[in-house]
N, CA, C and O atoms as a GROMACS GRO file, in nm:
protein
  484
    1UNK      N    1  13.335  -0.587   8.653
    1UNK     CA    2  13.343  -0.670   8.774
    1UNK      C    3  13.226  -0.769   8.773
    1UNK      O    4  13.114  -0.722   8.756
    2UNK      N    5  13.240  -0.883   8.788
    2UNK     CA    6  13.133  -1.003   8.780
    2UNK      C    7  13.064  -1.002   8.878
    2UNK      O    8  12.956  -1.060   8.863
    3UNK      N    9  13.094  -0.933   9.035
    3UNK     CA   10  12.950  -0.917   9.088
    3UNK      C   11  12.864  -0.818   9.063
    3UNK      O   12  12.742  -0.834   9.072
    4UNK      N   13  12.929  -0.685   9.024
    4UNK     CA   14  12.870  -0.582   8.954
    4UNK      C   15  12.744  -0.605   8.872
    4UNK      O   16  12.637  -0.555   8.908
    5UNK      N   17  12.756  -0.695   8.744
    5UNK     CA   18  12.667  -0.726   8.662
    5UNK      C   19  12.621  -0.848   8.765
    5UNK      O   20  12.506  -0.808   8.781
    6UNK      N   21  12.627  -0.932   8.822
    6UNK     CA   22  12.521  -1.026   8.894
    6UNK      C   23  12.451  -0.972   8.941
    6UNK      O   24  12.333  -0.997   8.916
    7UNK      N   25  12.492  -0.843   9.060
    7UNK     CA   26  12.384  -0.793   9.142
    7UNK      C   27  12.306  -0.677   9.049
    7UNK      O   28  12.202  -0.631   9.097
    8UNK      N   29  12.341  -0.637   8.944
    8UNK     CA   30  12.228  -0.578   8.817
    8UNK      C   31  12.149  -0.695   8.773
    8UNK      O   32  12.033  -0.682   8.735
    9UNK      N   33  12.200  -0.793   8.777
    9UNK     CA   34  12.082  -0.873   8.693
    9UNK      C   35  11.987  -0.956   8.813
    9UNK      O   36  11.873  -1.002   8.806
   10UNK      N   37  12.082  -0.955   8.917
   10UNK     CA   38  11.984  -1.020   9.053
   10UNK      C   39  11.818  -0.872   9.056
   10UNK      O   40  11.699  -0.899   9.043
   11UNK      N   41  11.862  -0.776   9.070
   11UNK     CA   42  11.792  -0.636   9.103
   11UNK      C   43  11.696  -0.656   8.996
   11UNK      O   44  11.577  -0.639   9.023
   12UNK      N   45  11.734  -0.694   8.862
   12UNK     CA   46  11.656  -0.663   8.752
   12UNK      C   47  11.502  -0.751   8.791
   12UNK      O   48  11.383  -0.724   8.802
   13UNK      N   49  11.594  -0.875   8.804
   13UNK     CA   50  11.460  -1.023   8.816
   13UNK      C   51  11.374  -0.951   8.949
   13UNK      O   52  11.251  -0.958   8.942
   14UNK      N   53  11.432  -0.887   9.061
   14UNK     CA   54  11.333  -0.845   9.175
   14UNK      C   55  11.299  -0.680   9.143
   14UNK      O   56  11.244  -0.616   9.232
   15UNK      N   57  11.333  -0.611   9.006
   15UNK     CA   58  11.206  -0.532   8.952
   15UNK      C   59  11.093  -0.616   8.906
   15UNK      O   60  10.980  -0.601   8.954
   16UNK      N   61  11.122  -0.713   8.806
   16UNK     CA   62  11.032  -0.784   8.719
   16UNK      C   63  10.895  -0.828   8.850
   16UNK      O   64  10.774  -0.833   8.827
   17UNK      N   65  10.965  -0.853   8.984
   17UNK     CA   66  10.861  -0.930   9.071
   17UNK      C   67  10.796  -0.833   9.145
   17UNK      O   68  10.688  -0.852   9.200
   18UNK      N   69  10.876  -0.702   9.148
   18UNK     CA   70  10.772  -0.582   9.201
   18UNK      C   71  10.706  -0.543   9.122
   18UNK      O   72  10.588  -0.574   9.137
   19UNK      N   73  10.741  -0.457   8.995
   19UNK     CA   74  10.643  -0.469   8.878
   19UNK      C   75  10.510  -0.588   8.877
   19UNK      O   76  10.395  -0.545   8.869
   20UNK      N   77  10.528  -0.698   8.882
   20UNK     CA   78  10.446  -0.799   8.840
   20UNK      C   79  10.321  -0.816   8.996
   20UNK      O   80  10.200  -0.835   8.981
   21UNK      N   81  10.384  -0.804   9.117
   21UNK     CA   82  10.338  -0.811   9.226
   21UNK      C   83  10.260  -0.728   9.295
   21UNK      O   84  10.149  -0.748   9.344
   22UNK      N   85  10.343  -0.606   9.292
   22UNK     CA   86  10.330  -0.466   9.353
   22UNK      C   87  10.345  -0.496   9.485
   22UNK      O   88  10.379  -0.609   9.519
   23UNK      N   89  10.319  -0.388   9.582
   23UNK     CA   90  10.371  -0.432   9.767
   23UNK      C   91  10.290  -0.499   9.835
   23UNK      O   92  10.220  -0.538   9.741
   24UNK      N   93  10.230  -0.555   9.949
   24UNK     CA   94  10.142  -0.542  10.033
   24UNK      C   95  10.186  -0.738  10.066
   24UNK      O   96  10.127  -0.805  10.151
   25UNK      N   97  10.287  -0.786   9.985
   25UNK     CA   98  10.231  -0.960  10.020
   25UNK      C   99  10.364  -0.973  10.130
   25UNK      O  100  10.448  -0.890  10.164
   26UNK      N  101  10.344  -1.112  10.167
   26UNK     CA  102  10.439  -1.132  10.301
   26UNK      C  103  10.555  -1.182  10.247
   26UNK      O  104  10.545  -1.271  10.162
   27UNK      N  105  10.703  -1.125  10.294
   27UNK     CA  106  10.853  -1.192  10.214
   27UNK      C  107  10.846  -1.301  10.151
   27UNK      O  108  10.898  -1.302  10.040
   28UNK      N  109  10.790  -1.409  10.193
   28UNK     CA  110  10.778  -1.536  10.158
   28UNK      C  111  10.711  -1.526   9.992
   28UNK      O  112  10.743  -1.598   9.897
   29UNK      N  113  10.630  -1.434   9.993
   29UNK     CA  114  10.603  -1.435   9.805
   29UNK      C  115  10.700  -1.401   9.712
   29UNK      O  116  10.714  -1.444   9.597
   30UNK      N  117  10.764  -1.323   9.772
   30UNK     CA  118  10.826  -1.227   9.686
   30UNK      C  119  10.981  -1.331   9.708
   30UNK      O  120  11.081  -1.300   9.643
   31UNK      N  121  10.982  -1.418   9.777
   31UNK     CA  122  11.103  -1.481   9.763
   31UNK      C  123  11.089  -1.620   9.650
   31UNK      O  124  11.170  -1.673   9.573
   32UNK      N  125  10.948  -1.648   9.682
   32UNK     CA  126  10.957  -1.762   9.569
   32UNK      C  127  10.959  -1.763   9.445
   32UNK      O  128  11.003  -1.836   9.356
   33UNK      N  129  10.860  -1.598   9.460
   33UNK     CA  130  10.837  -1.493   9.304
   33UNK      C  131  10.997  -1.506   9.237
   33UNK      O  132  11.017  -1.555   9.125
   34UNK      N  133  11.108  -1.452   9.328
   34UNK     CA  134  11.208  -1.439   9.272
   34UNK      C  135  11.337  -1.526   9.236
   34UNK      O  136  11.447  -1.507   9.186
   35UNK      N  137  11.261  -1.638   9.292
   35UNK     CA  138  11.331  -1.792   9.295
   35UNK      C  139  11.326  -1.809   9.106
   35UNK      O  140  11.410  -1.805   9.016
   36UNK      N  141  11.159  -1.832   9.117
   36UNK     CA  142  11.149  -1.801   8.977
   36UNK      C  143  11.215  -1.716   8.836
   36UNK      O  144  11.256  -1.741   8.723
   37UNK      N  145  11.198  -1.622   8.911
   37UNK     CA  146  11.304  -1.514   8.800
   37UNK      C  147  11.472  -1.540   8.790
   37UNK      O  148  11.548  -1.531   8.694
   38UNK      N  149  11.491  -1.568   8.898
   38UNK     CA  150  11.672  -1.565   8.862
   38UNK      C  151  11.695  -1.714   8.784
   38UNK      O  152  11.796  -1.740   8.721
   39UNK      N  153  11.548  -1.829   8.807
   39UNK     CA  154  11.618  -1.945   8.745
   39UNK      C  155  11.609  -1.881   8.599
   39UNK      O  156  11.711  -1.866   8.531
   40UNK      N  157  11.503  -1.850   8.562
   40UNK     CA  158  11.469  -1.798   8.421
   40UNK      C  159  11.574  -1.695   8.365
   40UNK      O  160  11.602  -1.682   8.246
   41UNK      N  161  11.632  -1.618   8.481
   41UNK     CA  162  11.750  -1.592   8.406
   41UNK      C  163  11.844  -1.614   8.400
   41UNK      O  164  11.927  -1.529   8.366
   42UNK      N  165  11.888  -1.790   8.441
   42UNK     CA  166  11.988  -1.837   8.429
   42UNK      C  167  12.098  -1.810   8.524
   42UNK      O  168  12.221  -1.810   8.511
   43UNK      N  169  12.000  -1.781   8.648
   43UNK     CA  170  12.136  -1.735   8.764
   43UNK      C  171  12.122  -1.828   8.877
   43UNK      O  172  12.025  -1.862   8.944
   44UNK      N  173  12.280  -1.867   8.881
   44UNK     CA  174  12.273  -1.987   8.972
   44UNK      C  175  12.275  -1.911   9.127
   44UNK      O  176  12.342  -1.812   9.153
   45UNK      N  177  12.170  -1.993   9.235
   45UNK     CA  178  12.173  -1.972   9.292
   45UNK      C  179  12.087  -2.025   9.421
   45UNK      O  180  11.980  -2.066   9.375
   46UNK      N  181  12.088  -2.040   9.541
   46UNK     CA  182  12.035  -2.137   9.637
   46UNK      C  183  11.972  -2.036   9.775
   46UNK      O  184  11.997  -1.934   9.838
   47UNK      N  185  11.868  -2.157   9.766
   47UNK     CA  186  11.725  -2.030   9.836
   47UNK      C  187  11.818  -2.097   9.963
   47UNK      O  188  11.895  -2.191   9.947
   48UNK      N  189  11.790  -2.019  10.110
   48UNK     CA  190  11.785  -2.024  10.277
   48UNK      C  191  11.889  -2.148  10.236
   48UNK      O  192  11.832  -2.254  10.207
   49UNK      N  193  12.000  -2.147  10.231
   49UNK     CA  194  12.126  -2.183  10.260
   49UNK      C  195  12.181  -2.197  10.387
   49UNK      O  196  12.213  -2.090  10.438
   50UNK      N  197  12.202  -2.295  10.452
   50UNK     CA  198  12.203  -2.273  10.569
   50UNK      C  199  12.360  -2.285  10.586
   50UNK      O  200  12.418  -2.389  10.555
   51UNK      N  201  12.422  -2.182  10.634
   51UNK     CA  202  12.587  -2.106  10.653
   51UNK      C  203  12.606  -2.142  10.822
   51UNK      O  204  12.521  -2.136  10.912
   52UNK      N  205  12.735  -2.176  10.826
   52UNK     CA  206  12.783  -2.210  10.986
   52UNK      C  207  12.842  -2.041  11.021
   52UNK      O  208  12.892  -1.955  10.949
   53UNK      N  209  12.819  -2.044  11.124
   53UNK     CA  210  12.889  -1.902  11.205
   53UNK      C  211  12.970  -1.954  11.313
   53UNK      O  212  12.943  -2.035  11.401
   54UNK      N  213  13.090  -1.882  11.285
   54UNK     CA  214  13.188  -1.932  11.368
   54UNK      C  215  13.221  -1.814  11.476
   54UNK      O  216  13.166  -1.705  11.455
   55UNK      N  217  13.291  -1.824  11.572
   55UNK     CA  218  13.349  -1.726  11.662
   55UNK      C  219  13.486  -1.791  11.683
   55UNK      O  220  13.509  -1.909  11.707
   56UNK      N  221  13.592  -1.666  11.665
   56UNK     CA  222  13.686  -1.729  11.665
   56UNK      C  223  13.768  -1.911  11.618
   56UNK      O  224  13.863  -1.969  11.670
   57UNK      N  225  13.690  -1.944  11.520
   57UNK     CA  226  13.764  -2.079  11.441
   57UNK      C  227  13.661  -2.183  11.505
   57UNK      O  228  13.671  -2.303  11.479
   58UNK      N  229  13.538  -2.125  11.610
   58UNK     CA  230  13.482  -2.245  11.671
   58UNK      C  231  13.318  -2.209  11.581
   58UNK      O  232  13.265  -2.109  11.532
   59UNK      N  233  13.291  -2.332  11.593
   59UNK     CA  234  13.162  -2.365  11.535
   59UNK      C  235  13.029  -2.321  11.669
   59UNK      O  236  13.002  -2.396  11.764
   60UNK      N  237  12.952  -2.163  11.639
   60UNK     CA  238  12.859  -2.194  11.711
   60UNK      C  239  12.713  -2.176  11.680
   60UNK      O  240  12.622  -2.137  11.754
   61UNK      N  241  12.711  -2.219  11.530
   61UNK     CA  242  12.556  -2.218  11.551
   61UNK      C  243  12.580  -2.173  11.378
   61UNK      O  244  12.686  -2.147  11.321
   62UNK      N  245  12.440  -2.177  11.324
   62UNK     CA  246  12.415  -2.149  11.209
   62UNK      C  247  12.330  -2.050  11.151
   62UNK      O  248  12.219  -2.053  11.203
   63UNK      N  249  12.344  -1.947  11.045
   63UNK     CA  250  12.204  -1.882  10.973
   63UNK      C  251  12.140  -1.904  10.816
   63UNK      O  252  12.188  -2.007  10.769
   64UNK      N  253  12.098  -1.874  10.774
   64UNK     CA  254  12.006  -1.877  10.683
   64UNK      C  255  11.987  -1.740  10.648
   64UNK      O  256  11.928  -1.658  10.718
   65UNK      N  257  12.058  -1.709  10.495
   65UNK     CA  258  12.016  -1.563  10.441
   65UNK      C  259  11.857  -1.626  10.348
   65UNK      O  260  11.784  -1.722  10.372
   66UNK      N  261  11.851  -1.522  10.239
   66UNK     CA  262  11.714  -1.575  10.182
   66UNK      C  263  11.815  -1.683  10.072
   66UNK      O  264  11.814  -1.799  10.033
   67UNK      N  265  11.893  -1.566  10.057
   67UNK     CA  266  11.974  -1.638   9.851
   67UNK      C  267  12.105  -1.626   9.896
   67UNK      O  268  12.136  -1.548   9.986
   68UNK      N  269  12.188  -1.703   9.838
   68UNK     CA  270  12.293  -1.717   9.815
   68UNK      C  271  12.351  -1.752   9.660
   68UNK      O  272  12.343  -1.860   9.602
   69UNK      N  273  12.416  -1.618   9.608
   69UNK     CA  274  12.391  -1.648   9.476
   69UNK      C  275  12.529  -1.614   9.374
   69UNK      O  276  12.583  -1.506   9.352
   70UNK      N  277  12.555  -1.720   9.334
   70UNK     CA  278  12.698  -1.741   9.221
   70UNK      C  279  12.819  -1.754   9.356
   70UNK      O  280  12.935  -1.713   9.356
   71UNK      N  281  12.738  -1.829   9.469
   71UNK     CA  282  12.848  -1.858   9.526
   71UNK      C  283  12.954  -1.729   9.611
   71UNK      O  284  13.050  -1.747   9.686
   72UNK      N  285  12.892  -1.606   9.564
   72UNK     CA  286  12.960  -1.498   9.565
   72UNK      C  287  12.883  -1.390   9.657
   72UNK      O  288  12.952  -1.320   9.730
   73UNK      N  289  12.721  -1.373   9.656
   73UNK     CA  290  12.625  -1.244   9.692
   73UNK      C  291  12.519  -1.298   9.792
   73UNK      O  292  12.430  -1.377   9.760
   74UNK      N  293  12.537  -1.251   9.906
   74UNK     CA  294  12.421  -1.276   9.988
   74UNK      C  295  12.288  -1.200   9.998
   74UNK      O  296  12.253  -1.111  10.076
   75UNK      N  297  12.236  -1.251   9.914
   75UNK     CA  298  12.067  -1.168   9.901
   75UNK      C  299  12.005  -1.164  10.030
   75UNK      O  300  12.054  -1.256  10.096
   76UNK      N  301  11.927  -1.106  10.092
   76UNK     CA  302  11.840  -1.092  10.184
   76UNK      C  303  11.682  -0.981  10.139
   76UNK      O  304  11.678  -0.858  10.133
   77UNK      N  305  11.588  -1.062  10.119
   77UNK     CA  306  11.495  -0.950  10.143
   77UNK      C  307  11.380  -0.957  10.240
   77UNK      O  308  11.351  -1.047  10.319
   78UNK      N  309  11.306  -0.810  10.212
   78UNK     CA  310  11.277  -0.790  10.321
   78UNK      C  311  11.116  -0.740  10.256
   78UNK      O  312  11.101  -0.748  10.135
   79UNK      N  313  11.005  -0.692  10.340
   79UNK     CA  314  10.870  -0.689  10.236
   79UNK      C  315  10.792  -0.549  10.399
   79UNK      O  316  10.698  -0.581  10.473
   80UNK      N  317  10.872  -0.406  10.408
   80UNK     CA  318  10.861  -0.366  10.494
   80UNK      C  319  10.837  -0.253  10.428
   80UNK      O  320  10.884  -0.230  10.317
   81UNK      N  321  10.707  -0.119  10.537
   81UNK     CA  322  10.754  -0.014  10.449
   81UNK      C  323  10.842   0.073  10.458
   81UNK      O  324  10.824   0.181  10.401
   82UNK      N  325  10.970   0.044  10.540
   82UNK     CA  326  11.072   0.127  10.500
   82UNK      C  327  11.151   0.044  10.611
   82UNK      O  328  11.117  -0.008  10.717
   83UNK      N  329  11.286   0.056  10.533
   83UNK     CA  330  11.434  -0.007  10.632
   83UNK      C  331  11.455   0.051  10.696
   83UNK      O  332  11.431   0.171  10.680
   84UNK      N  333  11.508   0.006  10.798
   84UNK     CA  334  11.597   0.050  10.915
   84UNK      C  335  11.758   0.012  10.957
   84UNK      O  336  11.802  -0.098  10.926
   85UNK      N  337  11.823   0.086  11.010
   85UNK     CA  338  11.927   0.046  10.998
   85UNK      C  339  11.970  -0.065  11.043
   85UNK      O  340  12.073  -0.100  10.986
   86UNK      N  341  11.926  -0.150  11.138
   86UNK     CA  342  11.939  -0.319  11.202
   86UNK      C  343  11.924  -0.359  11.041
   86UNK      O  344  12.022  -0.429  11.016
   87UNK      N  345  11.844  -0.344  10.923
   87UNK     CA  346  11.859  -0.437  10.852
   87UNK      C  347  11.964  -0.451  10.729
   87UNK      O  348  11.994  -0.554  10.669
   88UNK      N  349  12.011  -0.327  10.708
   88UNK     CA  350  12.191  -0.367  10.660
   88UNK      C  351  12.253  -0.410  10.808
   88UNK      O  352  12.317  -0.515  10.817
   89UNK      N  353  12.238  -0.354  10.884
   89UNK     CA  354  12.332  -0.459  10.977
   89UNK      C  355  12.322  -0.587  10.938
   89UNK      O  356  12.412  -0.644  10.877
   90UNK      N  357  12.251  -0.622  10.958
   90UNK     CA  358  12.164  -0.792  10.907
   90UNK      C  359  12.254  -0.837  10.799
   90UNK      O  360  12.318  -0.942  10.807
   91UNK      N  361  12.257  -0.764  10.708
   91UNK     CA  362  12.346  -0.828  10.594
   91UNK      C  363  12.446  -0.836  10.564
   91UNK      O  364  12.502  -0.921  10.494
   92UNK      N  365  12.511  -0.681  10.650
   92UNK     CA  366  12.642  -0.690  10.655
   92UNK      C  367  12.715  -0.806  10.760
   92UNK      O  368  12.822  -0.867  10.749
   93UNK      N  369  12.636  -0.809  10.838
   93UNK     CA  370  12.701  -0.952  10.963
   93UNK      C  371  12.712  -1.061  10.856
   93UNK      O  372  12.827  -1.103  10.843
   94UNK      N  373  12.590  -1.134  10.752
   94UNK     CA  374  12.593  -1.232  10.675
   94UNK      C  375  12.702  -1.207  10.559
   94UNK      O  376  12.735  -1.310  10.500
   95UNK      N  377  12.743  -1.123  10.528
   95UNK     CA  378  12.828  -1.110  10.421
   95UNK      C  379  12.975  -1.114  10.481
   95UNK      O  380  13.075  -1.133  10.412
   96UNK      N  381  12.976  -1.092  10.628
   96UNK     CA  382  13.164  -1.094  10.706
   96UNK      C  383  13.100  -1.239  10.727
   96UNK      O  384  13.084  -1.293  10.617
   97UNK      N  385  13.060  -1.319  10.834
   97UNK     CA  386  13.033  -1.420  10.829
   97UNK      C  387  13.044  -1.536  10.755
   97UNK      O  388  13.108  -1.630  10.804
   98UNK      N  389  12.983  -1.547  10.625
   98UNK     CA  390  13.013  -1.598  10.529
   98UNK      C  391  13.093  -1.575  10.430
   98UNK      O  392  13.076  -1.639  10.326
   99UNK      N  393  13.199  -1.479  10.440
   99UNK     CA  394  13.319  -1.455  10.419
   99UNK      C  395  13.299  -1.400  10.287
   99UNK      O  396  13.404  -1.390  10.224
  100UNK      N  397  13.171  -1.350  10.212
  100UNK     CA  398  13.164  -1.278  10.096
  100UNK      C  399  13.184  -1.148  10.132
  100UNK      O  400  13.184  -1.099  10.245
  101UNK      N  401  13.211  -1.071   9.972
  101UNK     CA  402  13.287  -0.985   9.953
  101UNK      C  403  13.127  -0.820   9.930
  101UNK      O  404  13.130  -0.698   9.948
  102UNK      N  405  13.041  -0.896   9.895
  102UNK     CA  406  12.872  -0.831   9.880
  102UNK      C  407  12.741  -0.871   9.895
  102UNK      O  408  12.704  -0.984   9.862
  103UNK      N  409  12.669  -0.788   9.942
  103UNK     CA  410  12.565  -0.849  10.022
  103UNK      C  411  12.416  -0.754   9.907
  103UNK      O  412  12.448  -0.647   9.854
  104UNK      N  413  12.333  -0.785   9.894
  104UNK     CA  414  12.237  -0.701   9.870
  104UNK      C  415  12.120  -0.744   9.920
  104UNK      O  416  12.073  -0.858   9.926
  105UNK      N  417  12.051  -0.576   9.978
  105UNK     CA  418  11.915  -0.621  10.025
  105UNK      C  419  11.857  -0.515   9.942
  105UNK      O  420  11.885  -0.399   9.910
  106UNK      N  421  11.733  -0.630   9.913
  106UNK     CA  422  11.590  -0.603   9.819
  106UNK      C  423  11.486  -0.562   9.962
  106UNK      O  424  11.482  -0.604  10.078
  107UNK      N  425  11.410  -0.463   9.887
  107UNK     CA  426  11.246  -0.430   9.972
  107UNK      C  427  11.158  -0.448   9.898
  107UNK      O  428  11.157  -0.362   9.810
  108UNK      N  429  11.035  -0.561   9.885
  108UNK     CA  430  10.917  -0.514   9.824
  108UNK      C  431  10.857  -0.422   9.905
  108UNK      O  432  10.783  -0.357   9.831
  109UNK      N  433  10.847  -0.368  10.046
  109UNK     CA  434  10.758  -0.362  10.074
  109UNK      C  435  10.678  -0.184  10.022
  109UNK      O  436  10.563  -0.146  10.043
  110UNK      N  437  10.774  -0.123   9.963
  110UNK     CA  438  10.703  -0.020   9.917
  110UNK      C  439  10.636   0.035   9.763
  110UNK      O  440  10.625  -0.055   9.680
  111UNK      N  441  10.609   0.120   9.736
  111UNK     CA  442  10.578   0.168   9.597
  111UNK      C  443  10.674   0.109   9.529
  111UNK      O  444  10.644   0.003   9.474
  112UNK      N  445  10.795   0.157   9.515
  112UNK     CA  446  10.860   0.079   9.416
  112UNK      C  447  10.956   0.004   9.485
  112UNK      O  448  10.954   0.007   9.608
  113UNK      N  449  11.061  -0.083   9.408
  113UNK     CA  450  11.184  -0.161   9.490
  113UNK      C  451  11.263  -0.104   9.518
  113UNK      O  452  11.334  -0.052   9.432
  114UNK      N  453  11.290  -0.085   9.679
  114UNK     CA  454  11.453  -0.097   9.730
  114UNK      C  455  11.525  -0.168   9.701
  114UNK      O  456  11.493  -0.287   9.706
  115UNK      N  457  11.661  -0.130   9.657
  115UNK     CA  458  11.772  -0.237   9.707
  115UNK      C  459  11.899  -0.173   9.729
  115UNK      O  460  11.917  -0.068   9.666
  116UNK      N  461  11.993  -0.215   9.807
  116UNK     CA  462  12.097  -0.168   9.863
  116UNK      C  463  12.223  -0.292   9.872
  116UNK      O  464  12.233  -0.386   9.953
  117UNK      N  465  12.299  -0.259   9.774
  117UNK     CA  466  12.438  -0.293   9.847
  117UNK      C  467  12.516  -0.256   9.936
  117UNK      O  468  12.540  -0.141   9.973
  118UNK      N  469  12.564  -0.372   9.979
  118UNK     CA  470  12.666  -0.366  10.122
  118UNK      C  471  12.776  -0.485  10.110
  118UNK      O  472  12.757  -0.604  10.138
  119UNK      N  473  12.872  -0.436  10.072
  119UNK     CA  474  13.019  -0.436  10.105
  119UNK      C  475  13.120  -0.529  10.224
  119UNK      O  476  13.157  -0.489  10.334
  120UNK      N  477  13.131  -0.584  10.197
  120UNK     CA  478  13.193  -0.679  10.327
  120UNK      C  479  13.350  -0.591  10.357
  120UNK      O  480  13.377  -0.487  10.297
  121UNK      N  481  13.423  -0.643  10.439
  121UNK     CA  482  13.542  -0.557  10.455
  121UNK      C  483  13.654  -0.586  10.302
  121UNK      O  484  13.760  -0.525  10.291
   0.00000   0.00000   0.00000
């Protein structure tokens, strides 16, 4: 399955930036850190994308995940020491929303990297 291997190779580039980083810096590093890595590995993909949210067919307002990537995976991360459940909510809303099919959220914020897929309907 082609998101299968994207979101392995998305995960891989945000080991490379925990490895290289370790925890303690604010999302904003670890997002540019990983801007870096996915270009280097040749994965297309677009930082804070800004997506319309609709209600019912009407236009009301807009969000911004971190990545949006192969057109297909809504990245979101997060630089906390431990998730909570509001924050797959978080991604799962951006992944029905923007009408993708998978969502993954990355954590620097601990010893090693979180990440979690989530599934759109």
């Amino acid at each position: 399955m082609v998101n299968d291997d994207l979101t392995y190779r998305i995960i891989g580039c945000a080991m490379k930036v925990h490895r290289t980083l370790g925890g303690g810096f604010q999302e904003v590093i670890y997002q540019r850190a990983l801007a870096i890595e996915m270009a280097r590995a040749g994965i297309d993909f677009g930082r804070e994308v800004e997506q319309p949210i609709y209600y019912e067919g009407i236009e009301i307002g807009s969000r911004r995940a971190d990545f949006i990537v192969g057109n297909s995976v809504v990245v979101e991360l997060k630089a906390l020491a431990e998730l909570e459940a509001v924050h797959l909510v978080q991604v799962k809303n951006y992944v029905a929303a923007y009408g993708f099919s998978l969502g993954l959220l990355l954590n620097f914020g601990g010893p090693s990297l979180e990440h979690r897929r989530i599934f759109g309907n």
